[in-house]
PyMOL CGO cylinders between C-alpha atoms (Angstrom):
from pymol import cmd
from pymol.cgo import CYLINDER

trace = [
    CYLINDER, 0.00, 0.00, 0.00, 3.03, 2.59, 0.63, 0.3, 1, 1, 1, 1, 1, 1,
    CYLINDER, 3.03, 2.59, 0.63, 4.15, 1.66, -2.56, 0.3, 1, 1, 1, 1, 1, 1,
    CYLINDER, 4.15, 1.66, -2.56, 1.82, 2.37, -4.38, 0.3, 1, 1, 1, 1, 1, 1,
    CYLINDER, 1.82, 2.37, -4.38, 0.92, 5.79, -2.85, 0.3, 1, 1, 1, 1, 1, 1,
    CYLINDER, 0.92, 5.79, -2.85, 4.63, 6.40, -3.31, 0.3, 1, 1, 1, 1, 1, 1,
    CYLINDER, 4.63, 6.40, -3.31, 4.76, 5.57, -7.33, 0.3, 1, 1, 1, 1, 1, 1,
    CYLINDER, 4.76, 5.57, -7.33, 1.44, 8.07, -6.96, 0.3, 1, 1, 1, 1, 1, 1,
    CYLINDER, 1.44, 8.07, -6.96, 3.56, 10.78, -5.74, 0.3, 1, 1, 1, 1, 1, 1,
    CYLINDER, 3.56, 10.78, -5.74, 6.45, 10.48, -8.08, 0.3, 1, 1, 1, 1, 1, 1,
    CYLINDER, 6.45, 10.48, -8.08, 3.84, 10.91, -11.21, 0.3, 1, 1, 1, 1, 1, 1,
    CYLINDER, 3.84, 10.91, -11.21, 2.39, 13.66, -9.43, 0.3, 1, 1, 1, 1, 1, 1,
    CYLINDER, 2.39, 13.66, -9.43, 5.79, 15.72, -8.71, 0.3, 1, 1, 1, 1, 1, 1,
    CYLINDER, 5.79, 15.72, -8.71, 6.31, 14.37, -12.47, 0.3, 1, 1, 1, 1, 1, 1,
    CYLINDER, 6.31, 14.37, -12.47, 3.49, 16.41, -13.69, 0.3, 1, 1, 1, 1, 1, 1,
    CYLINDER, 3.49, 16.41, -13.69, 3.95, 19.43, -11.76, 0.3, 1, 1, 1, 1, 1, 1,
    CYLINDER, 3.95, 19.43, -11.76, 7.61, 19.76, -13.24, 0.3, 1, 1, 1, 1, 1, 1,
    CYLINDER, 7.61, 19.76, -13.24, 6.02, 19.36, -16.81, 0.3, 1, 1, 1, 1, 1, 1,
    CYLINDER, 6.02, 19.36, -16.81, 3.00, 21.23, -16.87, 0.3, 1, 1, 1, 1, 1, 1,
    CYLINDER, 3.00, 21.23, -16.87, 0.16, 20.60, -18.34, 0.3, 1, 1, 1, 1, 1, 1,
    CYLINDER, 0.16, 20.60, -18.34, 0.43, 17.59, -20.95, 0.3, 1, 1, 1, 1, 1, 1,
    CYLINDER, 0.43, 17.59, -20.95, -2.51, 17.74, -23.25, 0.3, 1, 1, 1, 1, 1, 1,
    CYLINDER, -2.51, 17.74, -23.25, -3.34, 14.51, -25.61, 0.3, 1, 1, 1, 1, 1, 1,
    CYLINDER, -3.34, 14.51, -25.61, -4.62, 15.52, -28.84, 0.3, 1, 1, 1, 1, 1, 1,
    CYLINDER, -4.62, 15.52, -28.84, -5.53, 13.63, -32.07, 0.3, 1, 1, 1, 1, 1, 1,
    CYLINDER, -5.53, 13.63, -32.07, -2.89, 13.17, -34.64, 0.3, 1, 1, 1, 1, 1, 1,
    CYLINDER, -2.89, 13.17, -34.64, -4.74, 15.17, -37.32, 0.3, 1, 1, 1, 1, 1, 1,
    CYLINDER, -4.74, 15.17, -37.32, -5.51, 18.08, -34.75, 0.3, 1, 1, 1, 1, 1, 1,
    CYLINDER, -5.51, 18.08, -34.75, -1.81, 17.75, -33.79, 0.3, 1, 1, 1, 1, 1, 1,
    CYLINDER, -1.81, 17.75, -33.79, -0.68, 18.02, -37.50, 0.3, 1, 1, 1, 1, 1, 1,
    CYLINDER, -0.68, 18.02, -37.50, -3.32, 21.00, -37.67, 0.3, 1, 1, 1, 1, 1, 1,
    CYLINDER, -3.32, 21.00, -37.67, -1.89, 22.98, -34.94, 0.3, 1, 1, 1, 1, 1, 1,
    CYLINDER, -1.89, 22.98, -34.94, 1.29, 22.35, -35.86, 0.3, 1, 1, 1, 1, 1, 1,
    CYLINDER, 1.29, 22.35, -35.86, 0.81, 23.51, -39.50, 0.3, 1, 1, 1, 1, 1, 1,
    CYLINDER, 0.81, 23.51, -39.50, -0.64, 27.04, -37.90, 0.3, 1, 1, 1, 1, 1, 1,
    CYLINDER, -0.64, 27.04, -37.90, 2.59, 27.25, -36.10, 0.3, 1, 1, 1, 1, 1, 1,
    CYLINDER, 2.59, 27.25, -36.10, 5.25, 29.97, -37.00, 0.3, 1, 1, 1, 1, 1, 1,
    CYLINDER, 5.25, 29.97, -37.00, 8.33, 27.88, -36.21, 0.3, 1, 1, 1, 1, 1, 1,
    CYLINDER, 8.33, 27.88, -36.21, 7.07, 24.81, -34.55, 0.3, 1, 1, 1, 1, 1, 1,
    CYLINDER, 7.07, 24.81, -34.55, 9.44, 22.60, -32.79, 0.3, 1, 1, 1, 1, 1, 1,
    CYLINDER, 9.44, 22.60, -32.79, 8.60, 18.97, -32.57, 0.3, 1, 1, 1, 1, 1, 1,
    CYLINDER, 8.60, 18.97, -32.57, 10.28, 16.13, -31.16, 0.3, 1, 1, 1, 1, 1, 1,
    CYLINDER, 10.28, 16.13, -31.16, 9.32, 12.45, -32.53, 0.3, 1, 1, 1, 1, 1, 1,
    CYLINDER, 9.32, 12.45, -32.53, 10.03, 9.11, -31.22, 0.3, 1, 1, 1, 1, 1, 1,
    CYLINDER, 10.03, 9.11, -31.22, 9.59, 5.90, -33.06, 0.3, 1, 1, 1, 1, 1, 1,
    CYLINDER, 9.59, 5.90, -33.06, 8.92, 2.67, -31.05, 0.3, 1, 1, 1, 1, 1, 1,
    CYLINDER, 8.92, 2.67, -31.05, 8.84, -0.55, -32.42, 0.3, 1, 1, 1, 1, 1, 1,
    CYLINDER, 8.84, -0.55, -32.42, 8.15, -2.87, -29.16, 0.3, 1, 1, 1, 1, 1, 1,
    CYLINDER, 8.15, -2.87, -29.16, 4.59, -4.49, -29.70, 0.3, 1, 1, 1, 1, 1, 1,
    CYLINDER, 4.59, -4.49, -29.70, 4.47, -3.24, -33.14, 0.3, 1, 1, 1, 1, 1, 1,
    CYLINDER, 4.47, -3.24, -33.14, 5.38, 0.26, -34.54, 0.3, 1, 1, 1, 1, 1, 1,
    CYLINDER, 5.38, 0.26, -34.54, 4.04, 3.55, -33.25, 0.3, 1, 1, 1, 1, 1, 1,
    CYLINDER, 4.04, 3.55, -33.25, 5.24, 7.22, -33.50, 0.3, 1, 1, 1, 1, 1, 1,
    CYLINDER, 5.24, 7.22, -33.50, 4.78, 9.46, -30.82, 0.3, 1, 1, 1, 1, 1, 1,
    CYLINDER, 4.78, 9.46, -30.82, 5.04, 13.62, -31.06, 0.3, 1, 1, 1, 1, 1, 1,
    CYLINDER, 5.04, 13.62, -31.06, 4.99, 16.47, -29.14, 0.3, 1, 1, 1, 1, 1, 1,
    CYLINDER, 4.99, 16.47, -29.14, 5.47, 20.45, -29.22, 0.3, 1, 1, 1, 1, 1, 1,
    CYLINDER, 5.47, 20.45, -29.22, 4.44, 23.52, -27.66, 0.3, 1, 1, 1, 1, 1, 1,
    CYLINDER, 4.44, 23.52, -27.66, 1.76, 25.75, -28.54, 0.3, 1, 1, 1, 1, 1, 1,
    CYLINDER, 1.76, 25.75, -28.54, 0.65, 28.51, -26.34, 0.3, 1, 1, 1, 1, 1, 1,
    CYLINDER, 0.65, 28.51, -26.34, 2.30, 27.67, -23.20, 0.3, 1, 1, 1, 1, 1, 1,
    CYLINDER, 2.30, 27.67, -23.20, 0.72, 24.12, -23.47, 0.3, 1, 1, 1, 1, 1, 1,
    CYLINDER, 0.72, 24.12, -23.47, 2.43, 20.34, -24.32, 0.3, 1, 1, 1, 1, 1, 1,
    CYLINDER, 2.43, 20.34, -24.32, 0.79, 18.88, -26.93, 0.3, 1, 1, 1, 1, 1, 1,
    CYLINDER, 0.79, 18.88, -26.93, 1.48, 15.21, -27.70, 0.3, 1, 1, 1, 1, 1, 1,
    CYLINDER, 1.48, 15.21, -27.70, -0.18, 12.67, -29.74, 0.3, 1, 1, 1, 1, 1, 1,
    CYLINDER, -0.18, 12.67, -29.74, 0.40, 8.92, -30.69, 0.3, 1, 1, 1, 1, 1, 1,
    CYLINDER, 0.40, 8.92, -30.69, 0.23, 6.89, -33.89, 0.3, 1, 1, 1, 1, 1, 1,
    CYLINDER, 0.23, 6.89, -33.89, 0.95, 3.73, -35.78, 0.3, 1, 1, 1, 1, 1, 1,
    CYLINDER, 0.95, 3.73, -35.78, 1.22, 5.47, -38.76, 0.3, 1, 1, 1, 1, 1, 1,
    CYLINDER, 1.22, 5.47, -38.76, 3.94, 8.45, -38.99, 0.3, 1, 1, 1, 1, 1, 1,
    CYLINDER, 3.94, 8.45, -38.99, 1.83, 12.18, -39.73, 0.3, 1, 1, 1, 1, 1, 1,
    CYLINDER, 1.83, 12.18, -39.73, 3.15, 14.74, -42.49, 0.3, 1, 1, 1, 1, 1, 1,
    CYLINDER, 3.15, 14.74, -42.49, 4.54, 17.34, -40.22, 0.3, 1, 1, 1, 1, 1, 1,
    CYLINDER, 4.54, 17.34, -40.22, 5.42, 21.36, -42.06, 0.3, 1, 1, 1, 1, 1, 1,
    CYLINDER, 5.42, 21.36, -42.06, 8.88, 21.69, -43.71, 0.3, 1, 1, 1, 1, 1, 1,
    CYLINDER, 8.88, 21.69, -43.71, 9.31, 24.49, -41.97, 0.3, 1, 1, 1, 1, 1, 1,
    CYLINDER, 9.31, 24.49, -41.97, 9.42, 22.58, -38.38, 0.3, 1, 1, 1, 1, 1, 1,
    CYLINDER, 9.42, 22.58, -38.38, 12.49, 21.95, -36.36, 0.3, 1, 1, 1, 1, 1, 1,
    CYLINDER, 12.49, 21.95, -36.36, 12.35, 17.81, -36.08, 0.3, 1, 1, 1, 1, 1, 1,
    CYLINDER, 12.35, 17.81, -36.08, 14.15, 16.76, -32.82, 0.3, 1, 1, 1, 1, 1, 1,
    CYLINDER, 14.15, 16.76, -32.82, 14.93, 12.93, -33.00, 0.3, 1, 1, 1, 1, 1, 1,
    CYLINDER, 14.93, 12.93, -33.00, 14.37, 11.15, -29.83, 0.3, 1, 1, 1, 1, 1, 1,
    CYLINDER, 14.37, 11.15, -29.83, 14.91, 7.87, -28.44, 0.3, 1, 1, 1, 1, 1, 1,
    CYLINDER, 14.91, 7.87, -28.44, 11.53, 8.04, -26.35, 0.3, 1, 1, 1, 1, 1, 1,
    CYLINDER, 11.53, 8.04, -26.35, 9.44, 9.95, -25.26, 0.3, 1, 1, 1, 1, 1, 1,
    CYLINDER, 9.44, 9.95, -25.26, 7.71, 9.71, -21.45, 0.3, 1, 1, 1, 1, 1, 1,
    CYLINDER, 7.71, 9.71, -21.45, 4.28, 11.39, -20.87, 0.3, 1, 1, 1, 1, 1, 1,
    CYLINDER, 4.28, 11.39, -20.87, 2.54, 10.38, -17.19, 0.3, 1, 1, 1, 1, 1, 1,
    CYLINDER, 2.54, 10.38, -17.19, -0.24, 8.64, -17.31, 0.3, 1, 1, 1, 1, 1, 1,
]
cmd.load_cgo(trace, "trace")
């Protein structure tokens, strides 16, 4: 039972330190990110279980992230930061 209210507290503290972490659809993620002046967005590829993409950015002080099996058409004009994973709390 401590355990588990521990691991409780850790997400929470994780959260705090993040902000707030909103999950959006991939196509409204693609939208907002194609509105964006010079959109940053990081992108992990997973391939445990199958393949899946995951993506997020920042748009007006908020995290948006979004997961896929299929990889989206992000804007030329974004800055693509490769990563090796990426951790949201659930």
């Amino acid at each position: 039972m401590a355990e588990a209210a521990a691991h409780a507290a850790i997400i929470a503290q994780a959260i705090k330190a993040s902000g707030a972490i909103v999950r959006v659809e991939p196509e409204d993620f693609q939208r907002l990110v194609g509105r964006m002046e010079d959109p940053v967005v990081v992108i992990a590829r997973r391939s445990f279980f199958g393949e899946r993409f995951q993506y997020l950015t920042s748009y007006k002080g908020l995290i948006l992230y979004t997961k896929t099996s299929e990889p989206i058409g992000i804007s030329g004009r974004a800055e693509i930061i490769a990563a090796r994973s990426i951790w949201v709390p659930q």
